[in-house]
N, C-alpha and C positions, 0 to 999 in steps of 0.2 A: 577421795574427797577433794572437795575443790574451795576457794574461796576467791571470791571477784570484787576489786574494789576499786572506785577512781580509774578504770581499765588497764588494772591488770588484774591477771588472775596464777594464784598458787595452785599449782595441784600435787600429789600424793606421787611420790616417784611410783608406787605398784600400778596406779592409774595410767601414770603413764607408758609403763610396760605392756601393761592388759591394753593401751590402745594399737598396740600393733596388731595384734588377735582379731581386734574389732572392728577395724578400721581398712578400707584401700588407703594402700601406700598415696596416692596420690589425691586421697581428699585430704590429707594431716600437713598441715603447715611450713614451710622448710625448715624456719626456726625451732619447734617442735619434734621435728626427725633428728635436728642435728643435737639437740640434745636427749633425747632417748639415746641414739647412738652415743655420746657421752658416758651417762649411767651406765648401759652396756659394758662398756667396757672398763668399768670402776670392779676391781675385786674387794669381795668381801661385800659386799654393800649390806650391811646388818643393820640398816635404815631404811625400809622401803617406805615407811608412811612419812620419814620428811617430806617438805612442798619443797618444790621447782618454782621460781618465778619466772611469768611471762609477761615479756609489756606491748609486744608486736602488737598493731592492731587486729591482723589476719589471724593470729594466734587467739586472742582473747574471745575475737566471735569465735573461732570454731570450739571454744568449750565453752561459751555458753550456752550453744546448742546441743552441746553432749547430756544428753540428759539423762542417764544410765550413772554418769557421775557424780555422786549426791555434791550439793550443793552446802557447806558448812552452815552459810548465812540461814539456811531453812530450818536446820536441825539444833545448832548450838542451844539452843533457848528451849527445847521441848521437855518434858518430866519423862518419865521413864513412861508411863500408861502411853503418854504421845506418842513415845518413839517406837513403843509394840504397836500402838496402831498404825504408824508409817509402815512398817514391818506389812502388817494386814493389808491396808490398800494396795503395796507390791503385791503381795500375795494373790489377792482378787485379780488384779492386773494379767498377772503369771497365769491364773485359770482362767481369765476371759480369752486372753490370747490363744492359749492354747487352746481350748473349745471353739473357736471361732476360722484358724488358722491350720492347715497340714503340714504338722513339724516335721514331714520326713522332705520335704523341699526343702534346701539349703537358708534360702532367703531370712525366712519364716524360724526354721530354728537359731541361727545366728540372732536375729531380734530377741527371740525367747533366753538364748545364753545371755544377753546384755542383760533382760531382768535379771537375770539370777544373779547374776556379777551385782548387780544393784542388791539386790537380796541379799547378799553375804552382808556386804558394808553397811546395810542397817543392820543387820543382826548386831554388829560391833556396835554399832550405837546403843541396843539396848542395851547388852555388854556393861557398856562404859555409864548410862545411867542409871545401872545395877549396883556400880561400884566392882563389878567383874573384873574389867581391866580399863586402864586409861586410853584415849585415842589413841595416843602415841604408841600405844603398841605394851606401854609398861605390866607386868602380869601380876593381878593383887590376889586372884582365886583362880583355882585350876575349871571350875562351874563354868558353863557357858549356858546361853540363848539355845540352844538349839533342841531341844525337850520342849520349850516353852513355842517356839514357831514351830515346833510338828503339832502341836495340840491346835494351833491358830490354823493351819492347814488341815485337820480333818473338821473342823466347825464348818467351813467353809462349802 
């Protein structure tokens, strides 16, 4: 998750790990590398959903164009039905792509894994406006999303 403000932008230290995955080394910002390298090399890190602040200006554009990285400012304010239906529009998303697109080319499924990486972290959100667990990772029910996005996934 990310959040953008007055141009800087927080993101999720797991965010920031998954953008190694995602990403060529050489479109991600220096300032950006050198702290994922940072984190990296933190043991124990039993914090992955703290934010990292960035204030580079090269840095901030390059996640506000990440758009696989949900955006806090979009979702903070949704009720739970919203955040299942955010859930759904990924979903749609994930089947139009894939009907449209041949995931056994490289290109095309790395796109397809960025929704899904998208997909998890709303699930969390419904999660969290379930009263499941809080963003932050805190665990209040062992129950998750994930019953409730397979049934949204065969309607579909």
């Amino acid at each position: 998750m990310k959040t953008i403000k007055d141009e800087i932008v927080k993101v999720q230290k797991r965010d920031l790990k998954y953008l190694l995955n995602s990403c060529e080394v050489s479109e991600i910002p220096v300032e950006v590398i050198e702290t994922i390298a940072k984190i990296a090399s933190e043991k124990n890190d039993n914090k992955p959903k703290d934010y990292v602040e960035f204030n580079g200006k090269e840095a901030v554009n390059f996640f506000k164009r990440l758009d696989y990285i949900i955006d806090n400012e979009e979702v903070k304010n949704m009720s739970w039905t919203d955040s299942v239906n955010y859930c759904s529009r990924i979903i749609f998303e994930m089947n139009n792509y894939a009907n449209t697109h041949d995931l056994t080319i490289e290109k095309y499924k790395e796109k397809y894994e960025l929704l899904k990486y998208k997909l998890r972290c709303a699930k969390e959100i419904v999660d969290s406006k379930k009263g499941i667990f809080k963003i932050s990772g805190e665990e209040k029910k062992e129950k998750s999303s994930k019953s409730l996005i397979k049934k949204i996934k065969h309607k579909k």
